[in-house]
C-alpha positions as a LaTeX table, in Angstrom:
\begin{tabular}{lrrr}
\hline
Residue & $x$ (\AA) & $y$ (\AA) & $z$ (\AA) \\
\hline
Unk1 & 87.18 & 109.88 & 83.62 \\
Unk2 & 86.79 & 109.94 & 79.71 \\
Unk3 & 90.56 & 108.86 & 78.67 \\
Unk4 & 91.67 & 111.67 & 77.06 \\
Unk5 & 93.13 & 110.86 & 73.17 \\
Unk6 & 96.59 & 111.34 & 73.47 \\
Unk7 & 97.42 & 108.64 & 76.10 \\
Unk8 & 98.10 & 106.14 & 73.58 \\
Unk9 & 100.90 & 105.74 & 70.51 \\
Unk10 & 98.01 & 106.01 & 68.04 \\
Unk11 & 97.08 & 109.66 & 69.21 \\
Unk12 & 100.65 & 110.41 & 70.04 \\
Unk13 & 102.10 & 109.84 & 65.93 \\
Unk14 & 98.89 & 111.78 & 64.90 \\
Unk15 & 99.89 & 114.83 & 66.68 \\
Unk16 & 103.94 & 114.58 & 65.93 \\
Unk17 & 102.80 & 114.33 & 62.20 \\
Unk18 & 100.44 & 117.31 & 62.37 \\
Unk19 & 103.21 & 119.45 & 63.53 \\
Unk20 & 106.25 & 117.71 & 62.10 \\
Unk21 & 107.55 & 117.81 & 65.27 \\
Unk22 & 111.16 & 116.84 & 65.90 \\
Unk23 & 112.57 & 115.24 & 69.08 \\
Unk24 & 115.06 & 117.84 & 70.80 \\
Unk25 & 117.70 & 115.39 & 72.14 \\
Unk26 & 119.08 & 118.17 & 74.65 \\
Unk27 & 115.60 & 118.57 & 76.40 \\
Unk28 & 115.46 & 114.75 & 76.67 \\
Unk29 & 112.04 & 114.37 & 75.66 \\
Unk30 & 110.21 & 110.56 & 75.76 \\
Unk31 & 106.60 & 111.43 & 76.25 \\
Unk32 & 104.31 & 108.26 & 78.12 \\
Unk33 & 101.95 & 106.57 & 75.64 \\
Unk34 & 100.32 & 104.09 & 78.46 \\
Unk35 & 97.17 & 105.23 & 79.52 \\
Unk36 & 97.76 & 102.52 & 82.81 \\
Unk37 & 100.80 & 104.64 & 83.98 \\
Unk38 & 98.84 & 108.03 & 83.34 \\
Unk39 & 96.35 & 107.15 & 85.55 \\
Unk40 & 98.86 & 105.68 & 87.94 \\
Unk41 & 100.56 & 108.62 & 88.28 \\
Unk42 & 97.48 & 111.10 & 88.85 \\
Unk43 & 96.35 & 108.41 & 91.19 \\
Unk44 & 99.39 & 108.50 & 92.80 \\
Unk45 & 99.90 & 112.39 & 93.18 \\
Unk46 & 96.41 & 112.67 & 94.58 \\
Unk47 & 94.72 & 115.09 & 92.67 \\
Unk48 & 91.52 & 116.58 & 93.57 \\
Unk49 & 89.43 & 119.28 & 92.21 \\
Unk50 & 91.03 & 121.61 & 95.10 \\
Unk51 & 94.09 & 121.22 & 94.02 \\
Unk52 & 96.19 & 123.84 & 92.36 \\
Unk53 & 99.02 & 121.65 & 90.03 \\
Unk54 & 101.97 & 122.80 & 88.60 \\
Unk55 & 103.48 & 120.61 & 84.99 \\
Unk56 & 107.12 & 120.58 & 84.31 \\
Unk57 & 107.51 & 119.59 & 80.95 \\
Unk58 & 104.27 & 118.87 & 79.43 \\
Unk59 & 105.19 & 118.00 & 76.35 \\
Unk60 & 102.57 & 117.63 & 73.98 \\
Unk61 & 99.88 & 117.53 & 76.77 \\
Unk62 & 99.35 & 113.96 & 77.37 \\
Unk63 & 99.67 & 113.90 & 81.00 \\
Unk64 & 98.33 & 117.66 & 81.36 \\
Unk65 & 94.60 & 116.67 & 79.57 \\
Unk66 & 94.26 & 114.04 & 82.31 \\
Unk67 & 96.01 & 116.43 & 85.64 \\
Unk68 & 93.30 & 119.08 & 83.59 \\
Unk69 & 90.53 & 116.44 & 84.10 \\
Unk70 & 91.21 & 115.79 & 88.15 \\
Unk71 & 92.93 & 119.18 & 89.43 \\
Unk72 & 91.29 & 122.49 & 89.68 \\
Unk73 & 93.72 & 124.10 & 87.94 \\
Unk74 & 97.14 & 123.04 & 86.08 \\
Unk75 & 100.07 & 125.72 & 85.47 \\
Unk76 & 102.73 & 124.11 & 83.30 \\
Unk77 & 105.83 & 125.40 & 82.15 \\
Unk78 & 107.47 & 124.10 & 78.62 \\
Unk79 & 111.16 & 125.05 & 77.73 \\
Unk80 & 110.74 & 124.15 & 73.83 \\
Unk81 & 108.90 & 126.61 & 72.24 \\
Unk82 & 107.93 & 124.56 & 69.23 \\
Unk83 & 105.41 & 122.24 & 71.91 \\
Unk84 & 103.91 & 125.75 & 72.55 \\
Unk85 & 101.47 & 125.78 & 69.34 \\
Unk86 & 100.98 & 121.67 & 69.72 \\
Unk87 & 99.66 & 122.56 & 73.34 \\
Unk88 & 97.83 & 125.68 & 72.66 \\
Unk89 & 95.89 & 122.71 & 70.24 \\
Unk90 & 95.65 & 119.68 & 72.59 \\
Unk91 & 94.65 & 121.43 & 75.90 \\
Unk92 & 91.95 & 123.92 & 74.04 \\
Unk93 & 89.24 & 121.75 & 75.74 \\
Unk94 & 90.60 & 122.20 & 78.67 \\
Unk95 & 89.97 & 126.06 & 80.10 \\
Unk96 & 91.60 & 125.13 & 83.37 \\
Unk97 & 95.37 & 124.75 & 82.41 \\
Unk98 & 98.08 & 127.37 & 81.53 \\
Unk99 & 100.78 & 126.95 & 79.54 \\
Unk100 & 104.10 & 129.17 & 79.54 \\
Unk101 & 107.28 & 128.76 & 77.30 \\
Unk102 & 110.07 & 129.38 & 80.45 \\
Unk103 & 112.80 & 126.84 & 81.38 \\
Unk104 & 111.45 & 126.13 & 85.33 \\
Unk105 & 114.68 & 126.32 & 87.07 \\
Unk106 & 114.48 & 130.24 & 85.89 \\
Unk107 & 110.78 & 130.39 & 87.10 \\
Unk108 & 109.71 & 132.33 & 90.30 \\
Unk109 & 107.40 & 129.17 & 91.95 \\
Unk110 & 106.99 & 130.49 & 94.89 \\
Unk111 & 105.09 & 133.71 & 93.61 \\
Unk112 & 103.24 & 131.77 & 91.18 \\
Unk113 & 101.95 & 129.67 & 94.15 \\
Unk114 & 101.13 & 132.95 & 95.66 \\
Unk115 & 99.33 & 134.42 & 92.58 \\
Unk116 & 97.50 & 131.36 & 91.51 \\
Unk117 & 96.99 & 129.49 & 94.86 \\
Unk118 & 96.86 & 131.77 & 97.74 \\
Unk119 & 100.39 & 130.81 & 98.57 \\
Unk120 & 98.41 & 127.36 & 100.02 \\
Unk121 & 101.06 & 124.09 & 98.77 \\
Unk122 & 100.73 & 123.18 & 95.39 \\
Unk123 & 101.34 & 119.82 & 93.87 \\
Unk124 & 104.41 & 118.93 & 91.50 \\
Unk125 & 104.04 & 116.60 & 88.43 \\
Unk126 & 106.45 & 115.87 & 85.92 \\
Unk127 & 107.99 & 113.64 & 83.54 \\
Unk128 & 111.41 & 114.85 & 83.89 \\
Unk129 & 114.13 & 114.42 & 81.35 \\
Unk130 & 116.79 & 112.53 & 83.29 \\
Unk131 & 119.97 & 115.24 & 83.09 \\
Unk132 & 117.86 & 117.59 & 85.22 \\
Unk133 & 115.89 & 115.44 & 88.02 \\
Unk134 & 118.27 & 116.84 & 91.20 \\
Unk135 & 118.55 & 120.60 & 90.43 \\
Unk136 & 114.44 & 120.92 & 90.00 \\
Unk137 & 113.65 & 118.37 & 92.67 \\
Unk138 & 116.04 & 120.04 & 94.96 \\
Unk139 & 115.38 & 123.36 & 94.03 \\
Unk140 & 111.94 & 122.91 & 95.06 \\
Unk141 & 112.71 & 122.13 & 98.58 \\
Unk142 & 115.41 & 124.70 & 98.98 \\
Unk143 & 113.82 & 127.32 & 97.85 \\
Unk144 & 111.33 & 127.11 & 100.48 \\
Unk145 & 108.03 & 127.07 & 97.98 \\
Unk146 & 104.81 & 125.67 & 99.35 \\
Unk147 & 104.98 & 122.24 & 97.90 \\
Unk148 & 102.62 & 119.02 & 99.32 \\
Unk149 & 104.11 & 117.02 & 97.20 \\
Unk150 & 105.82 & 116.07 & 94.52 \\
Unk151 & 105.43 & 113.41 & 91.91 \\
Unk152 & 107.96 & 112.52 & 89.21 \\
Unk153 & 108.67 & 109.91 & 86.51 \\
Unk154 & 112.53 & 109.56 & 86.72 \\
Unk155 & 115.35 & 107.38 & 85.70 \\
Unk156 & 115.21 & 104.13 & 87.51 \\
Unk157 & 117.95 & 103.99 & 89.49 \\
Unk158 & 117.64 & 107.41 & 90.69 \\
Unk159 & 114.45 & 106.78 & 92.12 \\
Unk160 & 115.99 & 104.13 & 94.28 \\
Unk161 & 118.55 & 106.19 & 95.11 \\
Unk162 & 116.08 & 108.54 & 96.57 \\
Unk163 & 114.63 & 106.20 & 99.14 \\
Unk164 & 117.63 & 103.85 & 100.38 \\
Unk165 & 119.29 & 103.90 & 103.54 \\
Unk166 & 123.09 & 104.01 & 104.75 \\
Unk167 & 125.46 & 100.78 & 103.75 \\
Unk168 & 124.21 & 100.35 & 100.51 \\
Unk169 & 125.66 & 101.67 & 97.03 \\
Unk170 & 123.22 & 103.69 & 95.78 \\
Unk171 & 122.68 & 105.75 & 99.17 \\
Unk172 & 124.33 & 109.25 & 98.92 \\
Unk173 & 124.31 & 112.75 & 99.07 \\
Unk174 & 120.53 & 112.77 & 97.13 \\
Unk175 & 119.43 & 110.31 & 99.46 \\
Unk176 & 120.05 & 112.46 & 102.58 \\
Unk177 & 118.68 & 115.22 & 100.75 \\
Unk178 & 115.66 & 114.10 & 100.03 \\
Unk179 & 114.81 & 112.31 & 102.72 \\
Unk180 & 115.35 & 115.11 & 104.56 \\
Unk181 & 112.69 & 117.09 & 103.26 \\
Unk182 & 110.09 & 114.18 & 102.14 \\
Unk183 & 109.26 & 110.43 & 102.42 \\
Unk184 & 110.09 & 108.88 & 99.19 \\
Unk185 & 107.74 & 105.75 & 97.87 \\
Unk186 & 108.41 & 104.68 & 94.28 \\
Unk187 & 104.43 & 104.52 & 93.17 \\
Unk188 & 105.55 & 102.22 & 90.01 \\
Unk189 & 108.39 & 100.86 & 87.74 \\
Unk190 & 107.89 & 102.20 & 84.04 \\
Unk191 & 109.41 & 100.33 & 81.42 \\
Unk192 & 111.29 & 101.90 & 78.30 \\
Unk193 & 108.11 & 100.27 & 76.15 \\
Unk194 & 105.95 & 102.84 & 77.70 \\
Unk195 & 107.50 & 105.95 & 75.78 \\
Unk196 & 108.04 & 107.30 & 72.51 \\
Unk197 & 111.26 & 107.34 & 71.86 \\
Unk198 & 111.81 & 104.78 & 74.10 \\
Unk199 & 114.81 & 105.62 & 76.45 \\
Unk200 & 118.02 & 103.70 & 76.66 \\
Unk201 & 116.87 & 103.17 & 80.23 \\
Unk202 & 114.00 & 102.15 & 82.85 \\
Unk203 & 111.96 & 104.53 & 84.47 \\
Unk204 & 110.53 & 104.97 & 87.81 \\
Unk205 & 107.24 & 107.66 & 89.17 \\
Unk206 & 108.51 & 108.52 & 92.90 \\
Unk207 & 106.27 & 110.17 & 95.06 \\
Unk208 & 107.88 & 112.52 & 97.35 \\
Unk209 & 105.73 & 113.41 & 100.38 \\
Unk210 & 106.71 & 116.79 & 101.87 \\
Unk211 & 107.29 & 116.72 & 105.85 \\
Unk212 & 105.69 & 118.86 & 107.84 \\
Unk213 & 109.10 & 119.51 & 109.53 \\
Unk214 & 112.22 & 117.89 & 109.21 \\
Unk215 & 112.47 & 114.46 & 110.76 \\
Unk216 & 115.97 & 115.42 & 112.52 \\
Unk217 & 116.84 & 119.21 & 113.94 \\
Unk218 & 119.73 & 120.19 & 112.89 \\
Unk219 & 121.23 & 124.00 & 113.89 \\
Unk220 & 122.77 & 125.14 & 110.22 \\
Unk221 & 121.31 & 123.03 & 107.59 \\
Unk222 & 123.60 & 124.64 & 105.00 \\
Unk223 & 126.59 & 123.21 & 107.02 \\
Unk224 & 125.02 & 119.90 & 107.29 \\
Unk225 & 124.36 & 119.37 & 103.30 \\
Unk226 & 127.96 & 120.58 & 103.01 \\
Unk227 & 128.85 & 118.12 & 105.34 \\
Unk228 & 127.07 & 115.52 & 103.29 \\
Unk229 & 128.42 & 116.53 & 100.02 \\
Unk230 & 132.11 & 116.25 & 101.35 \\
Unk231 & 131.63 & 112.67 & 102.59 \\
Unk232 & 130.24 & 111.32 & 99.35 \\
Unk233 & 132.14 & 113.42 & 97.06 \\
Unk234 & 135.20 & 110.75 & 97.45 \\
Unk235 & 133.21 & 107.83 & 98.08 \\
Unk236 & 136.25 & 105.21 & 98.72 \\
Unk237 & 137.94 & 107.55 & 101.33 \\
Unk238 & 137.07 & 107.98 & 104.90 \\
Unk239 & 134.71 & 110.58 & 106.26 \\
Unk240 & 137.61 & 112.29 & 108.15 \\
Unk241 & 139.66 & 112.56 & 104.89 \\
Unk242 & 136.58 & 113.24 & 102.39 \\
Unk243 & 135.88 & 116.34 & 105.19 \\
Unk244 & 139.46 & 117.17 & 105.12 \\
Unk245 & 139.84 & 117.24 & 101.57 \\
Unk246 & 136.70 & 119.40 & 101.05 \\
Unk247 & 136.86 & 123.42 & 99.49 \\
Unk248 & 133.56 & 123.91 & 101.21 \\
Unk249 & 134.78 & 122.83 & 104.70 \\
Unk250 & 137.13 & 125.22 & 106.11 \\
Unk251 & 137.62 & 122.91 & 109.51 \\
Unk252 & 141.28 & 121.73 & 110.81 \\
Unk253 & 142.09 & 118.25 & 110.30 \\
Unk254 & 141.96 & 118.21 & 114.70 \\
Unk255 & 138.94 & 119.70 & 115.01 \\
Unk256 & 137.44 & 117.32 & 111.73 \\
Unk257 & 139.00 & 114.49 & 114.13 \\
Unk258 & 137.78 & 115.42 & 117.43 \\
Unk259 & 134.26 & 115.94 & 115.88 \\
Unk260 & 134.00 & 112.87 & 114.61 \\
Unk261 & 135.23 & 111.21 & 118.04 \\
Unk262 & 132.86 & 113.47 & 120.44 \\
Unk263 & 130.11 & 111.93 & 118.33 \\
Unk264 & 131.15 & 108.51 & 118.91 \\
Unk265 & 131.99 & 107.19 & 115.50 \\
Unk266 & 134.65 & 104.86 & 115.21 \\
Unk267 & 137.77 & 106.70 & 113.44 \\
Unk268 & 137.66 & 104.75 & 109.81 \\
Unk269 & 133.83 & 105.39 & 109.53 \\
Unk270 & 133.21 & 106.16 & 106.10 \\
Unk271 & 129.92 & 108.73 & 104.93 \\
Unk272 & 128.15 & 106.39 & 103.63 \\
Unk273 & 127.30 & 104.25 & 106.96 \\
Unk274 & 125.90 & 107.36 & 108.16 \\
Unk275 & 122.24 & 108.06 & 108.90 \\
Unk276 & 120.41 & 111.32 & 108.53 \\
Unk277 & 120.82 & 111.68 & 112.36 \\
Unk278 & 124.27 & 111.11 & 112.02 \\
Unk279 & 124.34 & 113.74 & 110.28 \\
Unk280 & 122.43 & 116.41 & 111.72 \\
Unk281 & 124.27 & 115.12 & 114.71 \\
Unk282 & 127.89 & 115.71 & 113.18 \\
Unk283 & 126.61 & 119.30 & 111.75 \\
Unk284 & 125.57 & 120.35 & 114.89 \\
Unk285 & 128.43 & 119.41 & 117.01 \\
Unk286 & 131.05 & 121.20 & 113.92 \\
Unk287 & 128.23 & 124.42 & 114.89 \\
Unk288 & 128.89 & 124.92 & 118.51 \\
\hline
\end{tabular}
């Protein structure tokens, strides 16, 4: 493909000066000025003339003028309105994307994916500003919306957090949760170089692969994430105690006990050497 213009810091300043545009520090905007990680990140996601992509945060477009060049169509959604004339400029060549000034976690994705895309899966891409990663990526999954996949730049160490497994520290609650609904791969390590501003911190793009179902059946999956939440909400204590100690849980400390016995963990176990099947084991003894 033709690289579009604004993939570099050269094209970037011209359009900030244009506009006089100034940084919003409370939407945590950094937009990517390496063409190499652009094209990674397309790559990465997949995109094909049949597919139907939705933008969080475009910014000033950079990333949307090259989805725009591979996708059929491109729907993204900007919470700062002042990147709403800057947009309306850098995508005119570009008759396949639409732009709306809404903050996403407000927008109604699932009817857009019906309106736009026959209610078939849409693809997610997104450079997302680091203090709202969980609620979207999680929000997509739970609120049941057709999504194939989903492909983010995020904070480093989130990203690993994303894809590690029980014993070690990063593995949590956001683990569990998204490897319940997708298979993580981090596609590339982005350093802060690659951004203007650069961040404090290194970045990650993390592709998240939807599953066609669930890789463990589990009864009440609202009990089980509430079961998940408990045991990592007091990391240091026990996964009897962190259940015990939980608002959400409304369980007897002898029926938290027996639970965890009658699925054959030792009595000390903590959350955190739990697997998945662990528990959607543990969520579906506490349901019968």
């Amino acid at each position: 493909m033709t690289a579009p213009y604004l993939g570099n810091p050269k094209g970037t300043i011209e359009v900030l000066q244009k506009y006089d545009f100034v940084f919003q520090k409370k939407f945590g905007q950094n937009f990517l000025i390496d063409p190499h990680v652009l094209d990674k990140i397309v790559n990465a996601a997949g995109i094909t003339k049949d597919d139907f992509v939705l933008e969080i945060g475009p910014g000033i477009g950079t990333m949307t003028q090259y989805l725009a060049a591979a996708a059929g169509k491109v729907f993204a959604v900007e919470i700062d309105k002042a990147l709403i004339p800057i947009l309306g400029d850098t995508l005119k060549d570009f008759p396949n994307v639409q732009v709306i000034n809404e903050d996403i976690l407000k927008v109604d994705i699932k009817k857009l994916a019906e309106e736009h895309n026959n209610g078939k899966p849409i693809k997610v891409v997104a450079n997302l500003p680091y203090y709202i990663t969980t609620p979207i990526i999680m929000g997509l999954f739970e609120s049941g919306v057709p999504v194939d996949s989903i492909t983010v730049m995020v904070q480093k160490e989130v990203a690993e957090r994303m894809q590690v497994g029980p014993g070690t520290k990063d593995y949590g609650a956001l683990s569990l949760a998204v490897q319940y609904y997708a298979e993580p791969y981090i596609v590339a390590n982005v350093p802060p170089n690659c951004f203007m501003p650069r961040p404090k911190v290194g970045s990650a793009v993390i592709r998240l692969t939807r599953h066609e179902k669930p890789p463990v059946e589990v009864k009440d999956e609202k009990l089980m994430f509430r079961l998940i939440r408990a045991s990592f909400n007091q990391r240091r204590k026990t996964l009897a105690n962190g259940l015990n100690n939980s608002s959400e849980l409304s369980f007897t400390k002898e029926e938290i006990q027996q639970t965890i016995e009658a699925c054959g963990f030792p009595p000390g176990v903590r959350g955190e050497a739990l697997t998945l099947e662990d528990f959607a084991r543990l969520a579906n003894r506490f349901a019968e």
